[in-house]
C-alpha positions in Angstrom: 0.0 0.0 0.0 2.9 2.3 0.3 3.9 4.5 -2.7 8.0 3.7 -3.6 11.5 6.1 -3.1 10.2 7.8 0.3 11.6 8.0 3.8 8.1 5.8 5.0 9.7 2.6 3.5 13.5 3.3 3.0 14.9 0.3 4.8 17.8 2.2 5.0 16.9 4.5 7.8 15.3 3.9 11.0 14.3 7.1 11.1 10.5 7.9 11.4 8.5 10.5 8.9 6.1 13.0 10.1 2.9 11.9 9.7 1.9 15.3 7.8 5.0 14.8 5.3 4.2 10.8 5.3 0.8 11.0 4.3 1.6 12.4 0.4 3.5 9.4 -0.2 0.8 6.6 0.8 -1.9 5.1 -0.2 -5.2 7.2 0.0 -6.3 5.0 2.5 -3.3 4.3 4.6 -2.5 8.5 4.4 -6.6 8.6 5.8 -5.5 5.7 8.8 -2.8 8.6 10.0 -4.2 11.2 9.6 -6.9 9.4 12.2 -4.4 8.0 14.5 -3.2 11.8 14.3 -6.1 13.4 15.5 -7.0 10.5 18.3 -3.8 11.0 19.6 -4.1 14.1 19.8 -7.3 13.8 21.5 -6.1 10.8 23.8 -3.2 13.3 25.2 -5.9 16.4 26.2 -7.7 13.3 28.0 -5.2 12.7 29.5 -3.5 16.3 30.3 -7.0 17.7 31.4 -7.1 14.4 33.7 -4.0 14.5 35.6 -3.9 18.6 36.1 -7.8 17.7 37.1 -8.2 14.4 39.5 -11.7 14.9 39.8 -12.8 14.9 36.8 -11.0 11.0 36.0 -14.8 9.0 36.4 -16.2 11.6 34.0 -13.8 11.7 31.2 -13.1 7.7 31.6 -15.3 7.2 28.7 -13.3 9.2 26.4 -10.1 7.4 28.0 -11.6 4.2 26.9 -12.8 5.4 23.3 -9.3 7.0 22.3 -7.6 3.6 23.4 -10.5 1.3 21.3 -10.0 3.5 18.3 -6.0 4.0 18.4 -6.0 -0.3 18.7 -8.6 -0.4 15.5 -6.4 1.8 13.3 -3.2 1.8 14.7 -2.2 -1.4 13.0 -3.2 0.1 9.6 0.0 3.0 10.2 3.2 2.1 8.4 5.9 1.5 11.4 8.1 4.3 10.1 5.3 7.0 10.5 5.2 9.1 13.2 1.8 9.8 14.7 2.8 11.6 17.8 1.3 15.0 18.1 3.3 17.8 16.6 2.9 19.5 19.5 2.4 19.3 23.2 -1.3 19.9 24.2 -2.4 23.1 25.5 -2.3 24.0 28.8 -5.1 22.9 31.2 -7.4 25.7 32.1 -6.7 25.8 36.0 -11.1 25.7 36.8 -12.2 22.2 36.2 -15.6 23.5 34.3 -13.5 25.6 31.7 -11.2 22.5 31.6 -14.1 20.6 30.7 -15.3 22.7 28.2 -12.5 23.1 26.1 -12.3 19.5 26.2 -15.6 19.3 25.1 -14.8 21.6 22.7 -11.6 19.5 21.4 -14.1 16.1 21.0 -16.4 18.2 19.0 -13.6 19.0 16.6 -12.0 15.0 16.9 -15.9 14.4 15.5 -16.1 16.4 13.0 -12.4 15.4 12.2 -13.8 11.6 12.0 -16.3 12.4 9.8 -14.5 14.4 6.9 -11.9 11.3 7.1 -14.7 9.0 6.7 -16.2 11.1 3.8 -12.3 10.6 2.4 -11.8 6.8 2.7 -12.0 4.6 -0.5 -12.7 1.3 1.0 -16.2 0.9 2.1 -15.3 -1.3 5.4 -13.0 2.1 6.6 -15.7 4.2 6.0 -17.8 2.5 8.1 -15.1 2.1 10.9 -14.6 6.2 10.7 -18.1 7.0 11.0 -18.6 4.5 13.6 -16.1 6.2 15.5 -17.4 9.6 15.0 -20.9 8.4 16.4 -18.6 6.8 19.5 -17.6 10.2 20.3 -20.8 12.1 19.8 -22.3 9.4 22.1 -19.6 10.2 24.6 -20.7 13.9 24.4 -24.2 13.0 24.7 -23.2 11.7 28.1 -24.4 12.7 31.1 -21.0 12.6 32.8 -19.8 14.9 30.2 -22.5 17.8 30.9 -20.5 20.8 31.2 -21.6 22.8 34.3 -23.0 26.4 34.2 
């Protein structure tokens, strides 16, 4: 599925390829399976930031916890080992008040839909299509939550 004469599949070089200079040598859909693991990394780590600087909000946001991790393990496999999907750059800082914390991370899943969809939208095979757009309705149903309610 990889394209030929680029640093994803040089066996000459251990050295790993930004995912948004990787993904104009691949395959549509292997370029649309990083650019996914991109974004739910991405996602995973605001989880995670807005988690530890927050304790108390760690039974709320499990569900998201939970979703990044299912997704990343049903797409991961699908990114060439010599792509690098860490984010580009470190999240943002966690808003100190839990509520505005929350917010903005609710703010961030929104986008991480939205994100899902269009990739959907993009993928060739059928099967991957389905897989995105089940994903995207994972995280709108995680917004829809209860335990995600942002308070006033």
């Amino acid at each position: 599925m990889l394209a030929t004469g680029c640093a994803v599949n040089n066996p000459f070089s251990d050295e790993k390829t930004p995912a948004a200079e990787a993904v104009r040598e691949l395959a549509p859909d292997v370029a649309v399976a990083v650019e996914a693991v991109t974004r739910i990394e991405v996602a995973a780590a605001a989880v995670a930031a807005t988690t530890e600087a927050h304790p108390a909000l760690a039974t709320r946001l499990a569900g998201l916890t939970g979703l990044h991790d299912a997704h990343l393990t049903a797409v991961r496999d699908a990114v060439p080992d010599r792509v690098d999907v860490s984010p580009a750059t470190p999240p943002a800082p966690v808003p100190p008040k839990p509520a505005v914390a929350l917010a903005r991370l609710v703010a961030a899943e929104r986008t991480l839909h939205g994100q899902l969809t269009a990739l959907a939208l993009r993928a060739e095979s059928g099967p991957f299509a389905r897989l995105l757009g089940s994903m995207a309705a994972g995280v709108s149903q995680q917004l829809a939550s209860p335990r995600l309610g942002v308070p006033a």
